[in-house]
Structures are given as structure tokens and as C-alpha cells.
C-alpha positions, 0 to 999 in steps of 0.5 A, a space after each residue: 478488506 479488498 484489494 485496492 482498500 486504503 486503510 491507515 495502518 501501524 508499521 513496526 519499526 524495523 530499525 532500518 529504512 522501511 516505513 514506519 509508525 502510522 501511515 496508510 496503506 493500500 490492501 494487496 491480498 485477496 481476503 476471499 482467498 486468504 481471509 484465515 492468514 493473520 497478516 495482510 500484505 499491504 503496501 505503503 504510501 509516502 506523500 514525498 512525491 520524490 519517491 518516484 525517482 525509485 523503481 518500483 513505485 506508483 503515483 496515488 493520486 489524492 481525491 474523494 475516492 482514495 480519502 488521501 488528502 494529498 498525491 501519494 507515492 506507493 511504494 511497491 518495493 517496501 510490500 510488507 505483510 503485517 499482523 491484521 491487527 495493526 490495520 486501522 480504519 479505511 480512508 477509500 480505495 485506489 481506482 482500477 489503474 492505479 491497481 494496475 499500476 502497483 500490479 505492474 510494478 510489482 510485476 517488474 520487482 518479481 521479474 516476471 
């Protein structure tokens, strides 16, 4: 797994506002760094394009290379590590800006 990869994942269901059940997710950690980790940070995607009006979300658009179906809203502010275990098949991968993107975001929830 690489940055950028999105993959259909299996989130817990934490009983509160979080996503859950099978979705995909795009890959935030390096494996070439923390390949020994049992969990992958990830980030979820809504295909509720209304998410946007929340701070720290990025539009994923969807076309052969991201394997969506349809435009995604990745949701930066519900970053999550999950067990590797629960990280399913790849469905493609977000382009350089859109990684920028959730970069920047995440970036403006850290306050750095």
C-alpha cells in the first residue's frame, strides 16, 4: 500500500458520527517507513458531495484512475487508523493534487 491508494475498506462502528461499514478509503501512511505498524491510517470517503461545506474535506473526483464510480468528498477530519486487516481491495489512486489537497487540509486541522 502507498499513499494515495484507494482501497475499500471495513470501518468499526464507533456508535457515534464516524463512517462506517464498507467504504473506501484513501491511504495516508508510508509503508516504507511503517510497514511493521498493525494499523494504516486512512481517510474516508462520502460520495455525499454536501460534505464539502465541512472544514477539512477535499473533492475526489471520480474517473479511470481513482476506480470511483462517482465524485467523492474525502473526509480529512475523520483521519482514522484501522487494524490492516480491515483494508480490502484496491479500487486506484488519488492524483498528486488531490493528495496535495488532503495534505493541506489536514495541515489546517493540525494547525501547522
Amino acid at each position: 500500500m502507498t499513499i494515495g491508494e484507494i482501497h475499500w475498506v471495513e470501518l468499526p462502528d464507533s456508535g457515534g458520527r464516524e463512517q462506517a461499514g464498507r467504504r473506501p478509503a484513501i491511504i495516508l501512511q508510508n509503508d516504507m517507513y511503517a510497514a511493521s505498524l498493525p494499523t494504516v491510517l486512512v481517510v474516508p470517503l462520502s460520495s455525499a458531495i454536501a460534505a464539502l461545506r465541512f472544514p477539512g474535506t477535499a473533492l475526489i473526483r471520480a474517473d479511470n484512475r481513482s476506480g470511483l464510480r462517482t465524485d467523492s468528498v474525502a473526509l480529512v477530519f475523520q483521519l482514522r487508523a484501522i487494524d490492516r486487516g480491515r483494508i480490502r481491495e484496491k479500487i486506484g489512486v488519488v492524483s498528486e493534487s488531490e493528495v496535495g489537497e488532503i495534505r493541506s487540509e489536514l495541515g489546517k486541522l493540525l494547525g501547522s
